[in-house]
Every structure is written in structure tokens, then in C-alpha cells.
C-alpha positions in Angstrom: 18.5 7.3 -17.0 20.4 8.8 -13.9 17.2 7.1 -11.7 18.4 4.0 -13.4 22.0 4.0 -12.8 21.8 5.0 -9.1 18.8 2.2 -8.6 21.7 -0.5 -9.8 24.4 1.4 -8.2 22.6 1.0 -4.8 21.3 -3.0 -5.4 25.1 -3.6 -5.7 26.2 -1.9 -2.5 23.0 -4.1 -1.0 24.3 -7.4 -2.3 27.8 -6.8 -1.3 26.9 -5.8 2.3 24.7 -8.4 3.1 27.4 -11.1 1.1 30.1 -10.2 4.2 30.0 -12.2 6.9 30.8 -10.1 10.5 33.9 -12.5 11.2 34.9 -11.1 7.5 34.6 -7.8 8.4 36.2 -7.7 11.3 39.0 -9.4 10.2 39.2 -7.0 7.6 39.1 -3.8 9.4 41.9 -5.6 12.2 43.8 -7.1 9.1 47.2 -8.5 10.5 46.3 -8.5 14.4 44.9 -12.1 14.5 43.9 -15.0 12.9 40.2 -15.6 12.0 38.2 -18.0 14.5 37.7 -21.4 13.2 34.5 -22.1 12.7 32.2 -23.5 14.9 32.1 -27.5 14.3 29.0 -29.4 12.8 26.6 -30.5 14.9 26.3 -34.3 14.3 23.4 -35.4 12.4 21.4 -38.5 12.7 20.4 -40.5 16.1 23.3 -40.9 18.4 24.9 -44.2 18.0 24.2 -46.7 20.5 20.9 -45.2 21.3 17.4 -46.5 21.1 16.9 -44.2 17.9 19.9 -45.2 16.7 18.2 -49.1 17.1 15.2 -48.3 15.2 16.1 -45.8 11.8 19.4 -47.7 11.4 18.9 -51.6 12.2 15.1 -51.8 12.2 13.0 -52.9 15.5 9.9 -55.3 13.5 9.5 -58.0 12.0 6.7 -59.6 10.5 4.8 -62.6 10.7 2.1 -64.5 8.2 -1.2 -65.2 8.9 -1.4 -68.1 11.9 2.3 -68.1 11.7 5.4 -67.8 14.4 7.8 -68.8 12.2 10.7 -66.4 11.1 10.3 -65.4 7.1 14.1 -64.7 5.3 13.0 -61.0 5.5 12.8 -61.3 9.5 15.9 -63.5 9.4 17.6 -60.3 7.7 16.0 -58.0 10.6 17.2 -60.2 13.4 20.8 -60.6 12.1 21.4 -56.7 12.0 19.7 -56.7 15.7 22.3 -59.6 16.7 25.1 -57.6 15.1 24.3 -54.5 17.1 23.4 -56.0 20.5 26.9 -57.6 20.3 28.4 -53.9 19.8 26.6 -52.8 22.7 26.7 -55.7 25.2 25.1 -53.3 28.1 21.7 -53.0 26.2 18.6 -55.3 27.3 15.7 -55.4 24.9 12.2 -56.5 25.3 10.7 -58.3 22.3 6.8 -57.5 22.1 4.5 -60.8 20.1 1.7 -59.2 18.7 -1.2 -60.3 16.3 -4.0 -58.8 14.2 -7.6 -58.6 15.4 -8.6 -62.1 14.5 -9.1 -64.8 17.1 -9.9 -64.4 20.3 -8.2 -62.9 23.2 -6.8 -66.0 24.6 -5.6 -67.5 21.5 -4.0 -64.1 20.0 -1.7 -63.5 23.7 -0.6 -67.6 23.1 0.8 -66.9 19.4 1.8 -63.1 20.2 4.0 -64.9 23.1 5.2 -68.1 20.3 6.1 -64.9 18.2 8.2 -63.3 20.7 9.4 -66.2 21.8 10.7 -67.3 18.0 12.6 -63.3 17.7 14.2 -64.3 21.4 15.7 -67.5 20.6 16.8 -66.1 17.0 18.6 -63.4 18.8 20.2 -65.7 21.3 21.4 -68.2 18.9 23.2 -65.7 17.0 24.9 -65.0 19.7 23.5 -62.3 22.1 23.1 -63.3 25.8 19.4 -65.0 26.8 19.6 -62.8 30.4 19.8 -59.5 28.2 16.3 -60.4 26.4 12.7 -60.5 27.5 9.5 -61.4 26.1 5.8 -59.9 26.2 2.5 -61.1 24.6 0.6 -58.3 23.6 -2.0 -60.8 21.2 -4.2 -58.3 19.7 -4.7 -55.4 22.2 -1.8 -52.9 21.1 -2.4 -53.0 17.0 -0.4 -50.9 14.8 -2.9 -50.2 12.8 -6.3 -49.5 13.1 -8.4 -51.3 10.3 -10.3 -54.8 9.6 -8.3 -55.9 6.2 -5.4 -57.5 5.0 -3.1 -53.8 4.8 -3.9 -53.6 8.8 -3.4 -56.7 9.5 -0.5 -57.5 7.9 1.5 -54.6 9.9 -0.7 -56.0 13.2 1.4 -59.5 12.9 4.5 -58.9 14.5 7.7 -59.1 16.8 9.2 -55.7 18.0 12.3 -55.6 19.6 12.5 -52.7 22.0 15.3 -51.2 23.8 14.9 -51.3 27.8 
């Protein structure tokens, strides 16, 4: 019973010394001398605004494109206008806009409509404002795929326009 008693006695003493904080403690045993020290500040969280993390997780780089196709679907429309708004907010940034396509066709004929894909995000961008000088275009066809596969899932992803911060 005594065993008992002293076992709970003790966990108590644990809990209570590891629930003090040293700031606490000091404070405590210098009660009246000086005020406790602010805490540190948060560290921010998230990419850093402006940045070309910032770009991708909070506006979105892609868009996509159907089969054979350059034009811009509402979806990409919804892409490009968020780009538009933050390139205006940040008039020092350049971008690169990649044209790519999936593994069908050949070489010549992919880097023609990767380039007409590019070309369409560019002069989205530029008539919603942002300045032609601050955007370039690459045709990429089929040789940098996003994903690796023969079928619809790969290609699909594979048909696109990425805008990409210089």
C-alpha cells in the first residue's frame, strides 16, 4: 500500500517538473526582478511570397491541353488569369512558358504544337495584361514528358504549357 502511495507520489513530482518551462522557473525563483522574455516569434510558414515556390503551390505553373489541340480550355483560362494577376504584383519577374506534348507523333511535328502551345499561354498572358518582353517561349514537343507511360493517364499530364519563373 505504502509502495503504492509513494509510486504516485513520485509520477506527480515527474509530471510537474517536466510541465515547467526553464523561462518559468527562472522567473519564479527571480520573482519581481524582471519581466519574462517575450517569446521568440513564429517562423513564417509557407513559400515566401513573390518567390518561384510561392508561383507554383499558390497560383499553379500548368496547364493542359487536349489531344492535337493548342487551344486554351476554361480550366487553363482559370490558370492563366491567376498567373496574370500575380505577374502584375511582381512586375520584375520574367517567366519562360515551356509547349510540351505526349509521345505521339513525331519529333518534328510534336516541337511545332509544343511551340503553338506555348505560344497560346504567351499571348493569353500578354493580353491580360502582363508585358510581351517579360515572357518567353520554348518547344519541348515530346522529349521532357511528365510522365512516363504509353496511355491516356500519361498522356494527358504530357499535353501541356508550364510557365516557369526565370
Amino acid at each position: 500500500m505504502n509502495f503504492k502511495i509513494v509510486s504516485l507520489v513520485a509520477v506527480a513530482l515527474l509530471a510537474t517538473a517536466c510541465s515547467s518551462k526553464p523561462e518559468q522557473a527562472a522567473t519564479a525563483s527571480t520573482a519581481g526582478t524582471t519581466a519574462p522574455a517575450a517569446p521568440a516569434p513564429a517562423a513564417p510558414t509557407g513559400p515566401v511570397p513573390g518567390s518561384a515556390e510561392d508561383f507554383v503551390v499558390n497560383v499553379g505553373d500548368r496547364v493542359f491541353f487536349g489531344f492535337d489541340k493548342s487551344d486554351l480550355t476554361p480550366e487553363a483560362t482559370a490558370t492563366l488569369d491567376r498567373q496574370a494577376a500575380w505577374l502584375k504584383q511582381y512586375p520584375a519577374v520574367t517567366v519562360t512558358v515551356e509547349g510540351h506534348a505526349d509521345e505521339r507523333g513525331t519529333r518534328e511535328y510534336n516541337l511545332a504544337l509544343g511551340e503553338r502551345r506555348a505560344t497560346s499561354v504567351k499571348n493569353y498572358l500578354t493580353a491580360m495584361g502582363v508585358d510581351a518582353a517579360r515572357v518567353n517561349t520554348i518547344s519541348y514537343g515530346k522529349e521532357r514528358p511528365a510522365v512516363i507511360g504509353s496511355n491516356e493517364a500519361a498522356w494527358t499530364q504530357n499535353r501541356r504549357g508550364v510557365t516557369v519563373i526565370n
